[in-house]
C-alpha positions as CSV (number, residue, x, y, z in Angstrom):
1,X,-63.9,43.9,66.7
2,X,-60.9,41.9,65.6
3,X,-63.4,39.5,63.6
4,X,-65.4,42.5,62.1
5,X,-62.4,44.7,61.2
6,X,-59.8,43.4,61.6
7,X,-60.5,40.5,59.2
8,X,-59.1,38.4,62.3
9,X,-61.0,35.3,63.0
10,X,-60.8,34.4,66.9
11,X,-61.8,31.3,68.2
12,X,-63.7,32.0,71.2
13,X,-65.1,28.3,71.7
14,X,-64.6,25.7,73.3
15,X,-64.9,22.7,71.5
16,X,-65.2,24.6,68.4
17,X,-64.4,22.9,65.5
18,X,-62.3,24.4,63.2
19,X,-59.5,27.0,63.8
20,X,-61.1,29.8,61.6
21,X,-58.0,31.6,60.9
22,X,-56.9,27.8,59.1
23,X,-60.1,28.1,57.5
24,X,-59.9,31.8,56.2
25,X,-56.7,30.6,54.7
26,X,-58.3,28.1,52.4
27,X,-60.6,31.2,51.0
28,X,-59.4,32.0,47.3
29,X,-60.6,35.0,45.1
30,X,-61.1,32.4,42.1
31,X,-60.9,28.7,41.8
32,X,-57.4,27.9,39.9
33,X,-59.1,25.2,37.5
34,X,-61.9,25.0,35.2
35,X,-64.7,22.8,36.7
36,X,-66.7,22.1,33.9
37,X,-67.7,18.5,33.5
38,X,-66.0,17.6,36.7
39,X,-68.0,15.3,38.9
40,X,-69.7,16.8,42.1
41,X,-71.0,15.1,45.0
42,X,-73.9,17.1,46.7
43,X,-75.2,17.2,50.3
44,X,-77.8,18.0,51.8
45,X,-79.0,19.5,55.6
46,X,-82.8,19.0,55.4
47,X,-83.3,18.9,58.8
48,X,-85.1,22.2,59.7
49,X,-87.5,22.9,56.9
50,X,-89.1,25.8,58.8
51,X,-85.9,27.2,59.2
52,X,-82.3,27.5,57.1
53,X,-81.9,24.3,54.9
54,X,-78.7,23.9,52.9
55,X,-76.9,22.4,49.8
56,X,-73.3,21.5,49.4
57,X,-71.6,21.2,46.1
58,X,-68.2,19.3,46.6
59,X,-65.6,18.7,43.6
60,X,-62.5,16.2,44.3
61,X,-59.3,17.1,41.6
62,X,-55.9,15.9,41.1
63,X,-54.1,19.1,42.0
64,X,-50.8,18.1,40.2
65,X,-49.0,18.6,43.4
66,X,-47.1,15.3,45.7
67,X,-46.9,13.8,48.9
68,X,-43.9,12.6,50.1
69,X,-44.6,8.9,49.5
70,X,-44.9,10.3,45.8
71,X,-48.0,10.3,45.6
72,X,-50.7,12.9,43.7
73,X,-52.8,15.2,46.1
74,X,-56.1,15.0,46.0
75,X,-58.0,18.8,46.8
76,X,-61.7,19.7,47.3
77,X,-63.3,22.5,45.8
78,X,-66.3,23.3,47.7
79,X,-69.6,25.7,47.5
80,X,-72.3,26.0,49.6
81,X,-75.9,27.3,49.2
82,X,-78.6,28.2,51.8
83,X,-82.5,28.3,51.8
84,X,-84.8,30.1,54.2
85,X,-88.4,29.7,53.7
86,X,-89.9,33.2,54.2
87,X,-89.4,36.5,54.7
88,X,-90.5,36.5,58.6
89,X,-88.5,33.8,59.0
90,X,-85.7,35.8,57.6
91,X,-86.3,38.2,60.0
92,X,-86.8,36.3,63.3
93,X,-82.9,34.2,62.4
94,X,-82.0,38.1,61.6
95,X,-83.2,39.4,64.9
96,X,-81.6,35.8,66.6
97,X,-78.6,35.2,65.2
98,X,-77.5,38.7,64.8
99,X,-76.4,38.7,61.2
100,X,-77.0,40.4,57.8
101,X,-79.6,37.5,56.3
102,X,-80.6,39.9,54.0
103,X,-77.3,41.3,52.7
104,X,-76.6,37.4,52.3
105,X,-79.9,36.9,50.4
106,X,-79.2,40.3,47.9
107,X,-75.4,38.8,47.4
108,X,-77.0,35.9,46.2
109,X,-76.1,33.0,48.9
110,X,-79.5,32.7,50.1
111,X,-82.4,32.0,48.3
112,X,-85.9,32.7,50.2
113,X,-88.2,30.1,49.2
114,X,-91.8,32.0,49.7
115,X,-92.9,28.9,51.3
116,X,-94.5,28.3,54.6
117,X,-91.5,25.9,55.2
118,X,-89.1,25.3,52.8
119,X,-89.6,24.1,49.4
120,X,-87.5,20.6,49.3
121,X,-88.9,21.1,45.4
122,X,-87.0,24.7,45.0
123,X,-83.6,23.2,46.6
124,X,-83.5,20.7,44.2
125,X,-84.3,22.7,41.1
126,X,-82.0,25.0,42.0
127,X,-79.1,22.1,42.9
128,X,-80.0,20.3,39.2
129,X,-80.0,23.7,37.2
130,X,-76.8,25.2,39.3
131,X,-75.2,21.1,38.1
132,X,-76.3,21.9,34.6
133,X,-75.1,25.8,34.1
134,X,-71.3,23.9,35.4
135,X,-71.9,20.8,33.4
136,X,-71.2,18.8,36.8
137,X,-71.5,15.6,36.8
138,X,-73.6,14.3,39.9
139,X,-71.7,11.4,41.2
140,X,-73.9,11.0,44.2
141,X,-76.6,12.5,46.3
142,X,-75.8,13.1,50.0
143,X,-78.8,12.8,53.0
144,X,-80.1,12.6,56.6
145,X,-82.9,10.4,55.7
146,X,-84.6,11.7,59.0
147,X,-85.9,14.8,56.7
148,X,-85.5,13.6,53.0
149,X,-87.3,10.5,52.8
150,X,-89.5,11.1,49.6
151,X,-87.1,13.4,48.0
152,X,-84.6,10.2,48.6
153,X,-87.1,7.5,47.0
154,X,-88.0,10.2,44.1
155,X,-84.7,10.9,42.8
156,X,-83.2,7.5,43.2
157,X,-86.2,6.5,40.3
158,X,-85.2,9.3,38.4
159,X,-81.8,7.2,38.2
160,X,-79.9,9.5,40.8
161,X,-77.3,8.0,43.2
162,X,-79.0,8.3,46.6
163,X,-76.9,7.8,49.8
164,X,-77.7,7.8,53.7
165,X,-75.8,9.3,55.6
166,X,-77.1,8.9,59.5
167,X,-76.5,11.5,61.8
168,X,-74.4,9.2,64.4
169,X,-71.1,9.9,66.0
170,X,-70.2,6.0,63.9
171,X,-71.4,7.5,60.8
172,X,-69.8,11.3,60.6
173,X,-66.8,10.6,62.3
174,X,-64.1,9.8,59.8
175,X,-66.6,12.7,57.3
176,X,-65.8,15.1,60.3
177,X,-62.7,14.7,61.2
178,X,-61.1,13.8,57.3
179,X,-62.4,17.2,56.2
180,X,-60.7,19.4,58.9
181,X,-57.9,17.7,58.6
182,X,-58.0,18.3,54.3
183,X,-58.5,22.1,55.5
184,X,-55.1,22.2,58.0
185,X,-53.3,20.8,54.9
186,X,-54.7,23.7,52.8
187,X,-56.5,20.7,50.0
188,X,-59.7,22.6,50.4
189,X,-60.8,25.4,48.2
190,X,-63.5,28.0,48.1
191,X,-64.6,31.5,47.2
192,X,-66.0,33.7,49.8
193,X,-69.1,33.0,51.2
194,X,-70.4,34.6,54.5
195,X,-73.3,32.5,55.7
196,X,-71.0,28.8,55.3
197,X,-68.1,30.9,57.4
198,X,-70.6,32.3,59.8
199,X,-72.0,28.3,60.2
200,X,-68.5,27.0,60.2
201,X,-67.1,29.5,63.5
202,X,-70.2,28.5,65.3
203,X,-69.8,24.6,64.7
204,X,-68.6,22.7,67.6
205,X,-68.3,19.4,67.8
206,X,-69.4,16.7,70.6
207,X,-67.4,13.5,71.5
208,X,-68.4,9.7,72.5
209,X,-66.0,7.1,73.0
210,X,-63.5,9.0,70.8
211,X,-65.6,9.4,68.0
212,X,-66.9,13.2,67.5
213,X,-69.5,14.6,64.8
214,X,-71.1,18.1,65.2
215,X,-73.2,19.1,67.7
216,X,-76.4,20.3,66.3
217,X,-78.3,20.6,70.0
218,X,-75.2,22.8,72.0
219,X,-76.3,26.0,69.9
220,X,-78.8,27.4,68.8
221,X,-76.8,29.1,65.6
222,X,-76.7,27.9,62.5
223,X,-74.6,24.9,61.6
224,X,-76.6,23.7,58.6
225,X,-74.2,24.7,55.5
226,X,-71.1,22.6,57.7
227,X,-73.6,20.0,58.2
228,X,-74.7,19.9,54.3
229,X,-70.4,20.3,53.5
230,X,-69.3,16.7,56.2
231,X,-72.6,15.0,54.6
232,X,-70.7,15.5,50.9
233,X,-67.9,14.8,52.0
Protein backbone atom coordinates (compact mmCIF):
# COMPACT_ATOMS: atom_id res chain seq x y z
CA UNK A 1 0.00 0.00 0.00
CA UNK A 2 2.50 2.58 1.16
CA UNK A 3 4.78 1.66 -1.95
CA UNK A 4 1.81 1.52 -4.41
CA UNK A 5 0.08 4.75 -3.31
CA UNK A 6 1.59 6.26 -1.24
CA UNK A 7 4.73 6.79 -3.43
CA UNK A 8 6.56 5.45 -0.14
CA UNK A 9 9.25 3.09 -0.69
CA UNK A 10 9.71 0.58 2.33
CA UNK A 11 12.43 -1.48 2.85
CA UNK A 12 11.18 -4.73 3.84
CA UNK A 13 14.63 -6.71 3.41
CA UNK A 14 17.01 -7.85 5.02
CA UNK A 15 20.22 -7.40 3.47
CA UNK A 16 18.66 -5.32 0.90
CA UNK A 17 20.80 -3.12 -0.69
CA UNK A 18 19.85 0.13 -1.16
CA UNK A 19 17.57 2.30 1.03
CA UNK A 20 14.85 2.90 -1.72
CA UNK A 21 13.54 6.06 -0.30
CA UNK A 22 17.67 7.36 -0.81
CA UNK A 23 17.21 6.01 -4.16
CA UNK A 24 13.76 7.68 -5.11
CA UNK A 25 15.44 10.77 -4.11
CA UNK A 26 18.07 10.67 -6.89
CA UNK A 27 14.92 10.31 -9.48
CA UNK A 28 14.72 13.75 -11.55
CA UNK A 29 11.89 14.68 -14.06
CA UNK A 30 14.85 15.78 -16.60
CA UNK A 31 18.50 15.55 -16.61
CA UNK A 32 19.94 19.24 -15.79
CA UNK A 33 22.69 19.04 -18.59
CA UNK A 34 22.92 18.39 -22.23
CA UNK A 35 24.57 14.93 -22.78
CA UNK A 36 25.42 15.07 -26.20
CA UNK A 37 28.83 13.92 -27.08
CA UNK A 38 29.57 13.12 -23.52
CA UNK A 39 31.31 9.79 -23.11
CA UNK A 40 29.24 6.72 -21.77
CA UNK A 41 30.38 3.60 -20.37
CA UNK A 42 27.88 0.64 -21.01
CA UNK A 43 27.21 -2.55 -19.15
CA UNK A 44 25.85 -5.40 -19.69
CA UNK A 45 23.81 -8.48 -17.61
CA UNK A 46 23.86 -11.29 -20.22
CA UNK A 47 23.45 -13.80 -17.97
CA UNK A 48 19.91 -15.20 -18.53
CA UNK A 49 19.31 -15.10 -22.26
CA UNK A 50 16.03 -16.97 -21.91
CA UNK A 51 14.94 -14.60 -19.58
CA UNK A 52 15.32 -10.55 -18.83
CA UNK A 53 18.82 -9.36 -20.22
CA UNK A 54 19.82 -5.75 -19.64
CA UNK A 55 21.95 -2.72 -20.75
CA UNK A 56 23.23 0.14 -18.69
CA UNK A 57 24.13 3.45 -20.07
CA UNK A 58 26.34 5.38 -17.47
CA UNK A 59 27.59 9.13 -18.03
CA UNK A 60 30.38 10.60 -15.41
CA UNK A 61 30.19 14.90 -15.43
CA UNK A 62 31.74 17.54 -13.59
CA UNK A 63 28.76 18.90 -11.75
CA UNK A 64 30.33 22.35 -11.05
CA UNK A 65 29.61 21.76 -7.39
CA UNK A 66 32.78 21.14 -4.36
CA UNK A 67 33.83 19.08 -1.77
CA UNK A 68 35.21 20.40 1.14
CA UNK A 69 38.88 19.53 0.32
CA UNK A 70 37.89 21.93 -2.78
CA UNK A 71 37.58 19.72 -4.89
CA UNK A 72 34.95 19.38 -8.17
CA UNK A 73 32.15 16.61 -7.70
CA UNK A 74 32.02 14.15 -9.93
CA UNK A 75 27.99 12.88 -10.67
CA UNK A 76 26.61 9.91 -12.66
CA UNK A 77 23.83 10.18 -14.99
CA UNK A 78 22.49 6.78 -15.49
CA UNK A 79 19.75 4.89 -17.85
CA UNK A 80 18.88 1.54 -18.00
CA UNK A 81 17.30 -0.74 -20.71
CA UNK A 82 15.80 -4.26 -20.53
CA UNK A 83 15.26 -7.15 -23.05
CA UNK A 84 12.91 -10.09 -22.71
CA UNK A 85 12.94 -12.62 -25.44
CA UNK A 86 9.28 -13.43 -26.06
CA UNK A 87 5.99 -12.82 -25.55
CA UNK A 88 5.42 -16.15 -23.27
CA UNK A 89 8.25 -15.35 -21.51
CA UNK A 90 6.70 -11.97 -20.86
CA UNK A 91 4.01 -13.54 -19.53
CA UNK A 92 5.37 -16.35 -17.26
CA UNK A 93 8.05 -13.21 -15.42
CA UNK A 94 4.36 -11.40 -15.46
CA UNK A 95 2.54 -14.21 -13.77
CA UNK A 96 6.04 -14.65 -11.38
CA UNK A 97 7.13 -11.54 -10.49
CA UNK A 98 3.85 -9.92 -10.14
CA UNK A 99 4.42 -6.80 -12.20
CA UNK A 100 3.18 -4.78 -15.24
CA UNK A 101 5.92 -6.29 -17.94
CA UNK A 102 3.70 -5.17 -20.44
CA UNK A 103 2.88 -1.64 -19.36
CA UNK A 104 6.85 -1.50 -19.03
CA UNK A 105 7.26 -2.88 -22.64
CA UNK A 106 4.25 -0.15 -24.11
CA UNK A 107 6.25 2.71 -22.04
CA UNK A 108 9.11 1.83 -23.85
CA UNK A 109 11.71 0.26 -21.19
CA UNK A 110 11.41 -3.12 -22.48
CA UNK A 111 12.02 -4.26 -25.69
CA UNK A 112 10.74 -7.95 -26.54
CA UNK A 113 13.20 -9.51 -28.69
CA UNK A 114 10.79 -12.24 -30.73
CA UNK A 115 13.50 -14.58 -30.16
CA UNK A 116 13.49 -17.95 -28.70
CA UNK A 117 16.17 -16.51 -26.15
CA UNK A 118 17.28 -13.31 -26.45
CA UNK A 119 18.93 -11.70 -29.36
CA UNK A 120 22.58 -10.66 -27.98
CA UNK A 121 22.40 -9.16 -31.84
CA UNK A 122 19.14 -6.82 -31.01
CA UNK A 123 20.79 -5.58 -27.56
CA UNK A 124 23.55 -4.36 -29.21
CA UNK A 125 21.89 -2.69 -32.17
CA UNK A 126 19.80 -1.11 -30.01
CA UNK A 127 22.90 -0.03 -27.44
CA UNK A 128 24.96 1.39 -30.80
CA UNK A 129 21.88 3.22 -32.36
CA UNK A 130 20.56 4.59 -28.73
CA UNK A 131 24.85 5.85 -28.53
CA UNK A 132 24.41 7.39 -31.93
CA UNK A 133 20.82 9.27 -31.60
CA UNK A 134 22.88 10.94 -28.08
CA UNK A 135 26.17 11.24 -29.92
CA UNK A 136 27.77 9.29 -26.89
CA UNK A 137 30.93 8.54 -26.95
CA UNK A 138 31.55 4.73 -25.94
CA UNK A 139 34.46 4.82 -23.62
CA UNK A 140 34.15 1.21 -22.80
CA UNK A 141 32.15 -1.86 -22.98
CA UNK A 142 31.18 -3.55 -19.69
CA UNK A 143 30.75 -7.74 -19.30
CA UNK A 144 30.35 -11.08 -17.38
CA UNK A 145 32.37 -12.91 -19.85
CA UNK A 146 30.42 -16.07 -18.51
CA UNK A 147 27.55 -15.14 -21.15
CA UNK A 148 29.25 -12.67 -23.66
CA UNK A 149 32.12 -14.41 -24.87
CA UNK A 150 31.66 -13.97 -28.77
CA UNK A 151 29.87 -10.75 -28.52
CA UNK A 152 33.19 -9.74 -26.36
CA UNK A 153 35.84 -11.09 -29.16
CA UNK A 154 33.42 -9.42 -31.94
CA UNK A 155 33.31 -5.99 -30.84
CA UNK A 156 36.74 -5.71 -29.46
CA UNK A 157 37.78 -6.33 -33.59
CA UNK A 158 35.38 -3.90 -34.47
CA UNK A 159 37.89 -1.53 -32.34
CA UNK A 160 35.49 -1.34 -29.21
CA UNK A 161 36.88 -1.21 -25.68
CA UNK A 162 36.02 -4.54 -24.20
CA UNK A 163 36.34 -5.17 -20.39
CA UNK A 164 35.75 -8.24 -17.95
CA UNK A 165 34.22 -7.75 -15.31
CA UNK A 166 34.01 -11.21 -13.17
CA UNK A 167 31.13 -11.81 -11.03
CA UNK A 168 33.38 -12.26 -7.69
CA UNK A 169 32.82 -10.72 -4.38
CA UNK A 170 36.97 -9.36 -5.32
CA UNK A 171 35.80 -8.03 -8.49
CA UNK A 172 32.31 -6.05 -7.60
CA UNK A 173 33.11 -4.98 -4.38
CA UNK A 174 34.43 -1.52 -4.53
CA UNK A 175 31.62 -1.31 -8.06
CA UNK A 176 28.96 -2.26 -5.36
CA UNK A 177 29.59 -0.51 -2.62
CA UNK A 178 31.17 2.99 -4.56
CA UNK A 179 27.84 3.27 -6.38
CA UNK A 180 25.54 3.21 -3.30
CA UNK A 181 27.51 5.28 -1.58
CA UNK A 182 27.49 8.01 -5.02
CA UNK A 183 23.53 7.53 -4.50
CA UNK A 184 23.46 8.52 -0.37
CA UNK A 185 25.46 11.61 -1.50
CA UNK A 186 22.73 12.34 -4.11
CA UNK A 187 25.85 12.28 -7.31
CA UNK A 188 23.54 9.95 -9.10
CA UNK A 189 21.00 10.98 -11.65
CA UNK A 190 18.14 9.41 -13.49
CA UNK A 191 14.68 9.75 -14.97
CA UNK A 192 11.97 7.46 -13.94
CA UNK A 193 12.14 4.09 -14.89
CA UNK A 194 10.01 1.27 -13.33
CA UNK A 195 11.64 -2.00 -14.14
CA UNK A 196 15.53 -0.65 -12.89
CA UNK A 197 13.54 0.53 -9.49
CA UNK A 198 11.59 -2.56 -9.32
CA UNK A 199 15.34 -4.61 -9.77
CA UNK A 200 16.95 -2.16 -7.51
CA UNK A 201 14.26 -2.77 -4.19
CA UNK A 202 14.66 -6.49 -4.80
CA UNK A 203 18.61 -6.47 -4.88
CA UNK A 204 20.21 -7.71 -1.84
CA UNK A 205 23.54 -8.21 -1.39
CA UNK A 206 25.71 -11.22 0.05
CA UNK A 207 28.98 -10.81 2.15
CA UNK A 208 32.52 -12.82 2.33
CA UNK A 209 35.26 -11.78 4.36
CA UNK A 210 33.92 -8.24 4.26
CA UNK A 211 33.66 -7.91 0.71
CA UNK A 212 29.86 -7.96 -0.63
CA UNK A 213 28.51 -7.93 -4.32
CA UNK A 214 24.79 -8.78 -5.19
CA UNK A 215 23.29 -11.88 -4.65
CA UNK A 216 21.88 -13.15 -7.86
CA UNK A 217 20.97 -16.87 -6.27
CA UNK A 218 18.83 -15.47 -2.79
CA UNK A 219 15.84 -14.36 -5.14
CA UNK A 220 14.37 -15.34 -7.67
CA UNK A 221 13.33 -11.49 -8.82
CA UNK A 222 14.87 -9.65 -11.05
CA UNK A 223 18.18 -7.96 -10.35
CA UNK A 224 19.54 -7.82 -13.92
CA UNK A 225 19.23 -3.90 -14.71
CA UNK A 226 21.40 -3.31 -11.01
CA UNK A 227 23.58 -5.93 -12.13
CA UNK A 228 24.00 -4.30 -15.84
CA UNK A 229 24.27 -0.52 -13.69
CA UNK A 230 27.54 -2.01 -10.81
CA UNK A 231 29.03 -3.73 -14.15
CA UNK A 232 29.26 0.16 -15.71
CA UNK A 233 30.11 1.41 -13.06
Amino acid sequence: FLTKCMNIWVQAKENGYMDMAKWKACQVDKIPINTKGMSVYVGFDMSAKIDLTSAAFIIPFLSGEFDQTGKEIVKYIVYSHSFIPNREKLAERKAKDKVDYDAWERMGFLTVTNTPIVDQNAVMQYVLQTCNAQDWQIECMCFDPANASKLMMDLSDEGYVVEEVFQSHKSLNESTQGFREQVYSRNVLYTYNPVLNFAMSNAVIRQNQGLIKIDKDATARRIDPVDAVLCAF
